[in-house]
N, C-alpha and C positions, 0 to 999 in steps of 0.2 A: 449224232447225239445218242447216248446210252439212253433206253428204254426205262431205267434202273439208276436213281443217282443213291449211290451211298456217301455219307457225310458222316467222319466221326467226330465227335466234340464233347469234351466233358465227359468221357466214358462212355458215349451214346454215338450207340450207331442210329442214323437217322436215314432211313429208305425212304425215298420218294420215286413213288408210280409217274413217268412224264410224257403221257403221251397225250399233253393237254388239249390237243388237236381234235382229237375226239372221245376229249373226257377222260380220257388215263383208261379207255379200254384195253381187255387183252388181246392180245395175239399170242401166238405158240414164242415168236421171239422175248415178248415181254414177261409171260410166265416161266418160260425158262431160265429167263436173267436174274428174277423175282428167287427161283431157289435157290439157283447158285449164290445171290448177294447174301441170304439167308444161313446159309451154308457158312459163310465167310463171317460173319455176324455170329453165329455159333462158336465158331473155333478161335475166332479173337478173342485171345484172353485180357484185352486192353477196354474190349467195350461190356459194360456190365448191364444196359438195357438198351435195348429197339425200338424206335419210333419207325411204324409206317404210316406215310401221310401220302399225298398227294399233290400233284403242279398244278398250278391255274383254281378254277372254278367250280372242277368237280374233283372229290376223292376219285372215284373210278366206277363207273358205268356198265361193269360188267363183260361181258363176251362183243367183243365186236365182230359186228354181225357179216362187216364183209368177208370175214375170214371163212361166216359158214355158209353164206350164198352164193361163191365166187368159186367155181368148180375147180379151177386149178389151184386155190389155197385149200379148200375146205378136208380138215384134218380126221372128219369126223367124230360125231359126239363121244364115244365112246374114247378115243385117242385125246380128245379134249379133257374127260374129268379125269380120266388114269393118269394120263402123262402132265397135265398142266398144273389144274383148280386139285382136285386130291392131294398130292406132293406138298401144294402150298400148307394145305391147313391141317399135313401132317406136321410139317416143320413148326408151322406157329403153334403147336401144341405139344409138344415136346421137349422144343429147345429151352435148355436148362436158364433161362434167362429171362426178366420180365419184360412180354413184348405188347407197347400200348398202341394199340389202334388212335389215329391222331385223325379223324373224319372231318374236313376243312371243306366239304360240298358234298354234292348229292352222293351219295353211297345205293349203289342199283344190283340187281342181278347178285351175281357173283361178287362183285365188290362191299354191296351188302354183307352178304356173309362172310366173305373174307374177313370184312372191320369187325364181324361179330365174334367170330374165332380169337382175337385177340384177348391176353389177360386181362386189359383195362382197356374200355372203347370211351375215349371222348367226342364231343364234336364240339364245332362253330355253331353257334346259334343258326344262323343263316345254315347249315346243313338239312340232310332230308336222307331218307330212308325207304328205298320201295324195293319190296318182294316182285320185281318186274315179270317173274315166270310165265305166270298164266296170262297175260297181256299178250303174247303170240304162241301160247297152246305147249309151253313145257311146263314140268316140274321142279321146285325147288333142289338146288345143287349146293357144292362147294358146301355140307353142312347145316348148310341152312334147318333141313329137318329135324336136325340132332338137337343143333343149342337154341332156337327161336322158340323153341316150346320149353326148355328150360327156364330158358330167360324171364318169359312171359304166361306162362301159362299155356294149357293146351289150348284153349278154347279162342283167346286171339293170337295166337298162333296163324291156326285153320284161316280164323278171319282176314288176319295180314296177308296172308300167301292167295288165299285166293281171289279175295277184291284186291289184290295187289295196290290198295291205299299207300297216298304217300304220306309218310309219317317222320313228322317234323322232328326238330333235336327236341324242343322241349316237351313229346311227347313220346318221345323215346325213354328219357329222364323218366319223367311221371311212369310208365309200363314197367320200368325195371329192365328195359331191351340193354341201354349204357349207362355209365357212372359217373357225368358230369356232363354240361355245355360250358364253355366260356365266350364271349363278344369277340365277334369275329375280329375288332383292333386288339384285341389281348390276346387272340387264340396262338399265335405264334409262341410266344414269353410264358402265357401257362401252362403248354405242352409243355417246354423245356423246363419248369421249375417242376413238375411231375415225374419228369425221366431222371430228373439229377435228383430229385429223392430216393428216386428207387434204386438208382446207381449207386446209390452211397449207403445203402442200404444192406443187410448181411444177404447177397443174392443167392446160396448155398441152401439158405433156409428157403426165400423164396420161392427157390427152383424145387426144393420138395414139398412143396404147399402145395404150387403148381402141380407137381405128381400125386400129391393125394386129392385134390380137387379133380383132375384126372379120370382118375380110379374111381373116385365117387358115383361117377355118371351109370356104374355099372355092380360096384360091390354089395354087397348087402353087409345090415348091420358088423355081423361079428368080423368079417375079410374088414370091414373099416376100421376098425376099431386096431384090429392086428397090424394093418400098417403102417397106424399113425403110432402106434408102439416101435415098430421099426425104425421108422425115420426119424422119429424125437431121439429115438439112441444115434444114430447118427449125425443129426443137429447137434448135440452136446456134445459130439465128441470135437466140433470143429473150433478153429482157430476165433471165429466169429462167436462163438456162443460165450467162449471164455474172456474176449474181449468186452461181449457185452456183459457180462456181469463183473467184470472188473471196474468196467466205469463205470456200472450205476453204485457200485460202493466208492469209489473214488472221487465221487461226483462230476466226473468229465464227460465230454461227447466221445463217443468210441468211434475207433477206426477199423471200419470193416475191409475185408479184401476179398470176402466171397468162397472160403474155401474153411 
């Protein structure tokens, strides 16, 4: 059984982490499979948004840990966040396409940050959220550093990562950490009415929001200002910009294609 189930539906590629066995942890096999599916998800021009979610009980739990105590797997840390966790949440952060973190159980470790990296994180009420690092003496990874203080502020930030507190969905909501919960009987049906907005959505533009939201993390005023100058001329020039204002004079719903 693939580590990695890809499902396309309704325009939507839908990745599910399956190693419900022990929480949808990683291994080197399952974050490898995680890029390539990502990879493939990119270059389909059929699927216009990304759901990553998770099998069973938990979203995914992070590094598992027999891969780093078990001398003959152990890949070392350094070969872990180059080659595995890094890769991931270059790809979720670049690929021109809106990708919704769909957090359906405890989201830990690296899977924490992994769902945080995503364009839109939602979760299951019944989900949870812990900074697990300092609980056996590492540091935050997989980005964690970069966007949890964005997200939230410096100050619980610090706090989340180092009381490694677990922090429920609806307290997640409340901090500004994600962008909705929904019951966990609807969590399925409202991920999916979320991705099939965004899919039908002009994804062209998305994907340069995406790159200026990007950019932002690091430009200063005037470099922002110059890009979103840039990319607004490229927005208009496309097939979607002209579409949508055709409809709203037409008074129709407009058909986007993404380009």
């Amino acid at each position: 059984m693939s580590s990695i189930l890809l499902k396309i539906e309704n325009q939507i590629g839908y990745l599910t982490l399956n190693r419900p066995e022990v929480f949808n942890s990683f291994n080197r096999e399952m974050a490898l499979e995680l890029q390539s599916k990502l990879d493939q998800c990119a270059n389909d021009a059929s699927i216009r948004a990304i759901v990553i979610t998770g099998a069973g009980k938990a979203f995914c739990a992070g590094q598992d840990l027999k891969e780093v105590t078990t001398p003959e797997l152990m890949p070392g840390f350094r070969k872990i966040l180059e080659e595995h966790y890094n890769p991931i949440i270059e790809r979720i952060r670049t690929i021109e396409k809106p990708v919704v973190g769909a957090v359906n159980g405890v989201a830990a470790g690296a899977g924490a940050n992994i769902a945080l990296a995503c364009d839109i994180v939602v979760a299951s009420e019944n989900a949870a959220f812990i900074q697990a690092f300092s609980k056996i003496g590492l540091v935050p990874d997989s980005a964690g550093t970069f966007f949890l203080p964005r997200l939230i502020g410096f100050q619980k930030a610090m706090a989340v990562m180092m009381l490694g507190d677990k922090i429920s969905a609806a307290e997640a909501v409340q901090m500004g950490m994600i962008y909705k919960t929904f019951s966990a009987e609807s969590f399925e049906s409202e991920v999916g009415k979320l991705a099939t907005t965004l899919a039908n959505m002009p994804t062209k533009a998305l994907a340069l929001t995406k790159k200026l939201l990007n950019e932002s993390m690091t430009n200063n005023l005037q470099q922002q200002l110059a890009m979103e100058s840039d990319l607004q001329i490229q927005a208009s020039e496309s097939h979607d910009y002209n579409e949508g204002v055709n409809a709203f004079v037409e008074k129709r719903q407009p058909i986007f294609k993404g380009n």
